[in-house]
C-alpha positions in Angstrom: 39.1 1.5 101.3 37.8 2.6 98.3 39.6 5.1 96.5 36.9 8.1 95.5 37.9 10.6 92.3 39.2 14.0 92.3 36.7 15.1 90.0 33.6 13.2 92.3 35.1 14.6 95.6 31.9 15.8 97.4 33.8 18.9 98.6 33.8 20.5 95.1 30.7 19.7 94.1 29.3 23.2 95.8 28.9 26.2 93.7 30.0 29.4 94.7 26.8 32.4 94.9 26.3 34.3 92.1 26.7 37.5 93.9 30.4 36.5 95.0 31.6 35.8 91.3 29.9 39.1 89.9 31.3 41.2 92.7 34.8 39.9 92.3 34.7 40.2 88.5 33.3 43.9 89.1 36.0 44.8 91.8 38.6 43.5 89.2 37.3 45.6 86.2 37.4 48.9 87.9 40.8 48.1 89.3 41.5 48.3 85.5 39.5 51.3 85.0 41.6 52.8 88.3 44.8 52.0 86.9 44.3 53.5 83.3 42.8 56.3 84.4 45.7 57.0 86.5 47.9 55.8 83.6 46.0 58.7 81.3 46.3 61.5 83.6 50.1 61.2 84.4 50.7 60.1 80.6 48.4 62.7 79.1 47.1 66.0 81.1 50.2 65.8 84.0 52.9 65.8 81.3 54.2 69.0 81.2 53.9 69.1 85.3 56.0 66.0 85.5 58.5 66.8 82.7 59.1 70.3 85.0 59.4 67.8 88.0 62.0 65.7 86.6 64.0 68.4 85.1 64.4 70.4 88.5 66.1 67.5 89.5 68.7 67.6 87.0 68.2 71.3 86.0 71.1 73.5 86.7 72.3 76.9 86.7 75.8 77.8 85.5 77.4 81.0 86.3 79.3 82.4 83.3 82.7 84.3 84.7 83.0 87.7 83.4 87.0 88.2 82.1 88.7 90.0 84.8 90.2 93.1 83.3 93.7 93.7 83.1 96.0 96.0 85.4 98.4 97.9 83.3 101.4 100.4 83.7 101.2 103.9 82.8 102.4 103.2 79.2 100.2 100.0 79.1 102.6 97.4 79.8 100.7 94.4 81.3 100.8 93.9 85.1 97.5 91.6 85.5 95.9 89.4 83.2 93.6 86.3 83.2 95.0 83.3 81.8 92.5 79.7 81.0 93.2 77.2 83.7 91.3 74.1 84.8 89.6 72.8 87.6 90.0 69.4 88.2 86.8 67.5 89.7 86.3 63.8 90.8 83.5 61.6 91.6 84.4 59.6 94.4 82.4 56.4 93.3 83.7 56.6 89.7 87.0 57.0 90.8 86.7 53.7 92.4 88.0 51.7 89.6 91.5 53.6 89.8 94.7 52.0 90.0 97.9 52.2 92.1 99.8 53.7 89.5 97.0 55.8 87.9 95.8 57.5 91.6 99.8 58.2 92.1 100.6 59.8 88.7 97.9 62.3 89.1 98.8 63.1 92.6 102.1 64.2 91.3 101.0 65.9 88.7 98.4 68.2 91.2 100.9 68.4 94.0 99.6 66.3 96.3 100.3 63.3 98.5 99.1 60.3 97.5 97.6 60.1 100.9 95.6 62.9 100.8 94.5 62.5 96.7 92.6 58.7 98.2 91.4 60.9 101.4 89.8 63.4 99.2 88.2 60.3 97.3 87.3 58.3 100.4 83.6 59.7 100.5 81.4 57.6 97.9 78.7 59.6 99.2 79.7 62.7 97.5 79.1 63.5 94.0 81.6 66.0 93.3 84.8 67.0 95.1 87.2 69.9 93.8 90.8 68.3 93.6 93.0 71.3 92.8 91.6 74.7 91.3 93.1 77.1 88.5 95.4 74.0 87.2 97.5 75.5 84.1 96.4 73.8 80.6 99.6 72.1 80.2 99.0 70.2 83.2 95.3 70.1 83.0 96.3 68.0 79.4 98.6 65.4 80.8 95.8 64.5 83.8 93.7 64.4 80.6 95.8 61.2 79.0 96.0 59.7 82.3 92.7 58.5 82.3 91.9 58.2 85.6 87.9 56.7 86.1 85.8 59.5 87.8 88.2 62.6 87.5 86.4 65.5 85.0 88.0 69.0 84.4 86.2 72.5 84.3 87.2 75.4 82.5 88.0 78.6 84.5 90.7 80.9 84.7 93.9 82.5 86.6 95.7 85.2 87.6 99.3 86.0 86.0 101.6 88.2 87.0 104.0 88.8 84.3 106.5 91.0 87.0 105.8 88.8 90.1 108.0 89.4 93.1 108.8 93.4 91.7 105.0 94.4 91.9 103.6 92.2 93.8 103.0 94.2 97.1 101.3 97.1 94.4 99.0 94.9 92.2 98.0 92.4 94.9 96.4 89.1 94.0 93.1 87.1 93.7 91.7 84.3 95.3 90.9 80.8 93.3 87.2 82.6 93.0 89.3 85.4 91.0 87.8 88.2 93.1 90.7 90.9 95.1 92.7 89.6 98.6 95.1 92.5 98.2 96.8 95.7 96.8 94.8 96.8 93.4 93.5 93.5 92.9 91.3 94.4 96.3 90.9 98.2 95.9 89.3 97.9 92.4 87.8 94.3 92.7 84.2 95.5 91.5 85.4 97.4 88.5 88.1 94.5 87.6 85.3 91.9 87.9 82.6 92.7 85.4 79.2 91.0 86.0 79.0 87.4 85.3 76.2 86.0 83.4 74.4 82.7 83.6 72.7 80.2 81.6 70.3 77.5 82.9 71.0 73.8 81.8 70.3 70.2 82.6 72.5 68.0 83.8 73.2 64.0 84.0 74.3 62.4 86.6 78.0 62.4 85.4 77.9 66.4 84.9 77.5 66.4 81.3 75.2 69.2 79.6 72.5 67.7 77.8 70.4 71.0 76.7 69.4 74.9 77.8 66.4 75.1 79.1 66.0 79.1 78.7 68.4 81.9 77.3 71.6 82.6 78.1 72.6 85.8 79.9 76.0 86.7 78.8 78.6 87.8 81.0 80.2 91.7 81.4 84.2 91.5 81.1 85.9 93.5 83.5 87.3 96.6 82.8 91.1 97.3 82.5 92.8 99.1 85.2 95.9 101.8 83.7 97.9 102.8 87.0 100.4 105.6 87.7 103.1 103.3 87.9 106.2 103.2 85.2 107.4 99.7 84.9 111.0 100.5 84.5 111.2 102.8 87.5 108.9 100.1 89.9 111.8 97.7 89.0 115.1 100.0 89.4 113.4 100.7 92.9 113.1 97.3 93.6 116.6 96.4 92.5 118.1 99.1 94.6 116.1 97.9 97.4 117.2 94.3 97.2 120.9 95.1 96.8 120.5 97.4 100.4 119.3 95.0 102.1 121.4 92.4 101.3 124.7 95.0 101.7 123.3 96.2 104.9 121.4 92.9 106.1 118.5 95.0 106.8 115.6 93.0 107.9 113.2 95.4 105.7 113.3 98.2 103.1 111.3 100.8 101.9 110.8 103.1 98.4 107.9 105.1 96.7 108.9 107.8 93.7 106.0 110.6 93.3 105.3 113.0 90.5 105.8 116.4 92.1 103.4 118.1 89.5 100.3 115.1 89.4 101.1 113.5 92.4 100.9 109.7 90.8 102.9 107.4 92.4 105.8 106.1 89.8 107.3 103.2 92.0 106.3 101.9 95.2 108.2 98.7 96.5 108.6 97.3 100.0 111.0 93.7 101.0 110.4 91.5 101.9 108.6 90.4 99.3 106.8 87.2 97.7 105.3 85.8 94.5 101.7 86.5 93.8 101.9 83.3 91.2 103.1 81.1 93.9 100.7 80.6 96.9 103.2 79.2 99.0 105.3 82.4 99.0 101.9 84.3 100.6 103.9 84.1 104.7 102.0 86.9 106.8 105.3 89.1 107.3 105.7 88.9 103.4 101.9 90.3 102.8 102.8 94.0 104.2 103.5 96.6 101.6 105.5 98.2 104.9 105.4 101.5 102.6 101.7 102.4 103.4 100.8 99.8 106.3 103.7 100.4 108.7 104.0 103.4 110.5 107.7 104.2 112.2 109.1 107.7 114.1 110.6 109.5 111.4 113.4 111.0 113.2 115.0 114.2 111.5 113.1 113.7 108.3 110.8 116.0 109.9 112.8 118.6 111.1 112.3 121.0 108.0 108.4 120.6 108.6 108.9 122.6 111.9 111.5 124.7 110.5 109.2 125.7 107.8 106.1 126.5 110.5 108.5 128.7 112.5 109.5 130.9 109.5 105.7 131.2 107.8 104.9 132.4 111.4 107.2 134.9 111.6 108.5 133.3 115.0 112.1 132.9 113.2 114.2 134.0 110.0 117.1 133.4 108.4 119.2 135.6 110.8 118.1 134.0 114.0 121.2 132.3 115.8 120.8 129.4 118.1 123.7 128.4 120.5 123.7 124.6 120.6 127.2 124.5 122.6 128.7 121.5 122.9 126.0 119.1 122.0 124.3 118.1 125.0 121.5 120.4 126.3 119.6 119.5 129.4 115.9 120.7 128.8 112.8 120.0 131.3 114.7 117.1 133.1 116.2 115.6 129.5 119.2 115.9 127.6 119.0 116.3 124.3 122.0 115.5 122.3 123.8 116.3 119.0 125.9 114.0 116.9 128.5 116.5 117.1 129.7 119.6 118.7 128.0 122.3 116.5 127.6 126.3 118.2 126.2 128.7 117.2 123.5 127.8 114.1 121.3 129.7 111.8 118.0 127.5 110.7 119.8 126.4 107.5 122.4 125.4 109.9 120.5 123.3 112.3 118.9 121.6 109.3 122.1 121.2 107.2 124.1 119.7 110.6 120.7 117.7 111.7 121.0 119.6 115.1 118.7 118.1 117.5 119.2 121.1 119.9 118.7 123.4 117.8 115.1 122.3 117.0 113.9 121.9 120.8 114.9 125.7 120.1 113.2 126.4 117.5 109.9 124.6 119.2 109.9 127.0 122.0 108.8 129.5 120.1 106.0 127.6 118.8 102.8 126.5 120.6 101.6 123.0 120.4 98.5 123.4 119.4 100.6 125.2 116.0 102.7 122.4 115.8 99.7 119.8 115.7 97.3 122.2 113.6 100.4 122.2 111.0 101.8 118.3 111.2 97.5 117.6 110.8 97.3 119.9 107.3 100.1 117.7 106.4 98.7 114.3 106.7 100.4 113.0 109.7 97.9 111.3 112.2 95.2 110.4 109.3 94.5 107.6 106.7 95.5 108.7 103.6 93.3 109.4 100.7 94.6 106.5 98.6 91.7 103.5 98.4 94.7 101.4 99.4 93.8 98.4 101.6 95.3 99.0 105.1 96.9 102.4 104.9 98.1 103.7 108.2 97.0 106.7 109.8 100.1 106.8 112.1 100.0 108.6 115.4 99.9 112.2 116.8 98.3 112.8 119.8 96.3 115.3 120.7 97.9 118.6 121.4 96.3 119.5 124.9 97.9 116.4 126.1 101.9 117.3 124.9 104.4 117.9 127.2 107.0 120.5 126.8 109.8 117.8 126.3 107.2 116.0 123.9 106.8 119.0 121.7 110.6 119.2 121.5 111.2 115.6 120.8 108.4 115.7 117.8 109.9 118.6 116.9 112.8 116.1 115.5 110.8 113.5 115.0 110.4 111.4 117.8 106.7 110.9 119.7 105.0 110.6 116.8 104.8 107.9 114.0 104.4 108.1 110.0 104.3 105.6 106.9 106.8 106.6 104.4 103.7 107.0 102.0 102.5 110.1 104.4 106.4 111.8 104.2 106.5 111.4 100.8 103.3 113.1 100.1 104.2 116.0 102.9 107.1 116.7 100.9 105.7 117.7 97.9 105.4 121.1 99.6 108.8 121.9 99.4 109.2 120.4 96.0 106.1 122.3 94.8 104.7 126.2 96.3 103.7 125.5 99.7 100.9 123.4 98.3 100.9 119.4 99.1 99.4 117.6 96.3 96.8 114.2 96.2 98.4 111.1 95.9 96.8 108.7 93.5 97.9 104.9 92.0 96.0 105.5 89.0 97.3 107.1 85.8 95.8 110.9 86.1 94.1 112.4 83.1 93.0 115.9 84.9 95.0 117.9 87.3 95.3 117.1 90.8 93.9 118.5 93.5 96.0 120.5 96.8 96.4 121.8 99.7 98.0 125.1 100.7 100.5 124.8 103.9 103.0 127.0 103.3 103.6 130.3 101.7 105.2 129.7 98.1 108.6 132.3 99.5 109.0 129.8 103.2 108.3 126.8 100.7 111.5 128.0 98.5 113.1 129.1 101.4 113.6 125.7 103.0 113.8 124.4 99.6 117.1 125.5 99.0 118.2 124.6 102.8 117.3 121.1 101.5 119.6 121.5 98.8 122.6 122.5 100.8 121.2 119.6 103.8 122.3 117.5 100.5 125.4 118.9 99.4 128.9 119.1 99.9 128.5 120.2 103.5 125.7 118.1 104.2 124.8 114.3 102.8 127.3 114.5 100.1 126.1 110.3 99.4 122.9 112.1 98.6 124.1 114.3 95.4 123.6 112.5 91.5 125.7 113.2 88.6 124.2 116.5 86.3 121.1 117.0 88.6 120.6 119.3 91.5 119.0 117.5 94.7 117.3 118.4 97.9 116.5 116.4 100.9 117.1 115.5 104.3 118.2 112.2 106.0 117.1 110.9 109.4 118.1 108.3 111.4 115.1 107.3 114.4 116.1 104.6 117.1 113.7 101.4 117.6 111.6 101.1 120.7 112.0 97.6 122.4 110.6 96.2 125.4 109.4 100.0 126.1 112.9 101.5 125.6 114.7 103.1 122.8 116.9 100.5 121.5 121.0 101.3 120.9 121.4 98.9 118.4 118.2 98.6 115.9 117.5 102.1 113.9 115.3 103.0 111.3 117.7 104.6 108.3 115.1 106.8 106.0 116.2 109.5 103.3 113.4 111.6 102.1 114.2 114.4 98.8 113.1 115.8 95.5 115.2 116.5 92.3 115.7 118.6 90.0 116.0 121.1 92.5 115.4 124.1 89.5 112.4 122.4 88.5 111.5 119.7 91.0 109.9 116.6 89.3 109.7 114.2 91.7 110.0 113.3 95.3 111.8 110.2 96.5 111.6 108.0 99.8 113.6 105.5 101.0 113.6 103.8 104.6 116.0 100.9 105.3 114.8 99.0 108.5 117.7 97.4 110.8 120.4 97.6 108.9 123.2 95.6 110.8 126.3 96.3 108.7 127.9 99.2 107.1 127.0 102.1 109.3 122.8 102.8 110.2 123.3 106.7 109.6 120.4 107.7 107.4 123.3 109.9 105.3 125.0 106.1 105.0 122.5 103.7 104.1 119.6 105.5 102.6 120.9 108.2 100.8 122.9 105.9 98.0 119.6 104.2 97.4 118.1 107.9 97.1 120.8 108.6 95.0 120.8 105.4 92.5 117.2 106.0 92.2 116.7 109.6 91.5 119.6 109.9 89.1 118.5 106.6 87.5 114.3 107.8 87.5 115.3 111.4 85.7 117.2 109.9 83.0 114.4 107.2 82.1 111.9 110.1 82.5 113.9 112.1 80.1 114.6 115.1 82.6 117.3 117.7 81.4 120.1 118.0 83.7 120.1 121.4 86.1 123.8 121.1 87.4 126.8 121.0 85.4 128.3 117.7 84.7 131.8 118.8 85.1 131.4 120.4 88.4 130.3 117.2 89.8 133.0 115.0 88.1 135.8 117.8 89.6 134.3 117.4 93.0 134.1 113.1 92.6 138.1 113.8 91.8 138.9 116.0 94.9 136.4 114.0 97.0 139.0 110.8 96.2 142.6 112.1 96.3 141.8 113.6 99.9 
């Protein structure tokens, strides 16, 4: 066969049409003229579009924290203040590389399993995940020489509470955002917080800032926050409180000190407490600042408040006698009891000898719709004025709905219920001219406002019954050294399981002092004390004691009683 040429191979010999070639050749030229066209417009008049497009991808807007302000004491002694902390960041894919020893280093140093430090870095997906917030510095550093692929830091800040477990239930605390959860921190979050600011930047990939792309709004500090509290008196209240509660084994205490003349509240403490540095210590039962949220029946602490209503009506005086026999009185169906046998009894005596029958007495004469009108203009069955989270409005019912034995029992102090913030407050009439005075937590620059109750000669009247309630013949543990005093002591049993319990009371002491020129009043309710007596006169009148002798002399209050008088009566007191 013979072999014919590539080159002769009749197959190529044909020629394509002209037509074909041109068209081909044209289709190719404006696929150039297509393409740099295209290549012109995206290069040239789409550039600033595109440059817009791209940087909304990366383009980011940081908020800039405003400095929370600081919460200070009434002579400016730091309570609050922002510290720098860190955040520390990861990105999971980064973070890949890690080792063993690495991955467990750093979870000791964030306080956190090793276990859960990998879960948190399981998801490659995710770009960033928060590891731990508000990190000190010092720790934030040694993560920082660890090294660890993938794990970045952020600058933010904390809150420090120089005074931790003593103020804690008063100043609150903040959440890792820094904005209130509690106390002060909560009441006056928006004038704490300032206004941030924020500044618009873009981003790589890795979170690094690579320029602004517009002008940065600067941030509003907070402002700081001077309260009405004194430092040294908040932690001599706490102290007392602690060393009652462990004496007595109470399960809870109780203490708030208020100016008589500006009605700021000095001290205000409650146990059990916790540390608002220390998240851990945040247990629900902890939380409570018991002194404003709880509400209790106050038992014979209100006995003078009745007292006083019958005398500025006119419906008693000092003369009128009341014939409490032997200490058991059977009244609509009840008896009423005594602690002891007492006979007959002016009003200073039913006060001084805490005589239950002799208030149902005394609340015969009045009417019930008197009796709630008055307790009302007092405070007692509404939220108090304060701005404090949670206050307690407590419960009184309405009048028309009282029976006779109710009126009597409320009379002394049972069918109703109060927070130890409200009986503080309603006090202040008797330490003051009839007139009950505004609480506030803040440091007052202006006079307070008040409100009239009582007629200034009923408000001295029972004053000075107060006085001898807390004297020799009355609570003697009551009485401090140089300094007149005036109160009254109560002691309210517990309901449980419906009934009124026989073995868990509620031991409250409630006064003023100087008695001559009353500067403040003093509260103090000891919940469930188990050992060493539950009489009001037993376990909360020391602590009212300790406190009010130990409040005047930091407050530089001259003495109204003579010193020797009290040391002679100490000396008899002992060689009985």
């Amino acid at each position: 066969m013979k072999r014919v040429p590539f080159f002769d191979n009749p197959m190529l010999r044909g020629q394509l049409p002209t037509w074909r070639a041109r068209l081909v050749l044209v289709l190719l030229l404006a696929a150039f003229v297509v393409l740099a066209g295209r290549a012109l417009y995206l290069q040239g008049l789409s550039t600033e579009f595109l440059q817009q497009q791209g940087e909304r991808r990366y383009e980011r807007t940081l908020t800039l924290a405003a400095t929370r302000g600081k919460i200070l004491d009434r002579n400016g002694v730091v309570l609050a203040s922002s510290v720098p902390a860190r955040a520390i960041w990861a990105i999971p894919e980064d973070a890949k590389p890690a080792t063993g020893e690495q991955l467990s280093n750093l979870a000791k140093l964030l306080g956190l399993s090793v276990a859960d430090l990998r879960g948190r870095l399981a998801d490659v997906d995710r770009n960033f995940v928060y590891l731990k917030r508000q990190v000190p510095t010092d720790i934030a550093d040694q993560i920082k020489k660890l090294e660890v692929p993938g794990i970045h830091q952020q600058a933010e800040t904390r809150r420090y509470y120089p005074d931790g477990e003593v103020t804690a239930h008063l100043v609150g605390f903040t959440s890792v955002e820094d904005s209130g959860q509690e106390g002060v921190e909560l009441t006056f979050d928006k004038l704490l917080s300032g206004t941030p600011g924020s500044r618009r930047v873009i981003k790589d990939r890795l979170g690094r800032v690579i320029e602004d792309v517009q002008a940065v709004t600067a941030p509003v500090n907070g402002r700081d926050l001077s309260l009405s509290i004194d430092a040294r008196l908040q932690y001599l209240v706490f102290r007392e409180l602690g060393e009652a509660v462990k004496k007595h084994q109470a399960s809870a205490a109780s203490a708030i000190i208020m100016d008589v003349r500006t009605g700021e509240i000095l001290a205000l403490a409650s146990l059990p407490t916790f540390d608002p540095n220390d998240r851990e210590s945040f247990q629900t039962p902890n939380l409570r600042n018991r002194a404003i949220t709880d509400t209790f029946e106050p038992g014979s602490i209100m006995k003078p408040f009745t007292a006083a209503l019958a005398l500025d009506l006119g419906r008693i005086n000092t003369k009128t006698q009341f014939d409490t026999g032997n200490g058991a009185f059977r009244y609509q169906g009840s008896t009423i009891h005594d602690v002891s046998r007492n006979g007959m009894l002016n009003v200073a005596g039913v006060l001084r000898r805490s005589s239950n029958i002799g208030m149902t007495m005394i609340a015969e004469k009045l009417q019930s719709r008197e009796m709630w009108e008055r307790f009302t203009e007092l405070g007692f069955g509404r939220v108090p004025q304060l701005g404090f989270p949670g206050a307690a409005p407590g419960r009184l019912r309405p009048w028309d709905r009282w029976r006779l034995i109710e009126k009597a029992t409320m009379a002394y102090g049972y069918g109703l219920s109060v927070s130890l913030l409200q009986v503080a407050r309603a006090y202040t009439v008797f330490a003051r001219n009839g007139d009950m005075v505004t609480p506030t937590l803040i440091k007052r620059d202006s006079d307070p406002t008040s409100v009239k109750v009582y007629s200034p000669e009923v408000s001295q009247l029972v004053r000075s019954m107060l006085e001898a309630a807390a004297g020799p013949e009355g609570t003697k543990a009551a009485q401090v050294q140089g300094y007149r005093v005036a109160g009254k002591s109560g002691t309210a049993r517990k309901i449980v399981d419906g009934k009124y319990s026989t073995q868990r009371y509620r031991s409250s002491f409630v006064g003023f002092a100087p008695v001559s020129n009353p500067r403040i009043v003093v509260a103090v309710s000891i919940d469930e004390p188990k050992v060493g007596g539950y009489y009001g006169g037993a376990v909360a009148a020391p602590v009212f004691s300790t406190i009010v002798g130990g409040s005047l002399r930091m407050m530089g209050v001259q003495p109204d009683a003579p010193f020797e008088s009290t040391i002679v009566a100490g000396v008899q007191e002992k060689t009985r």
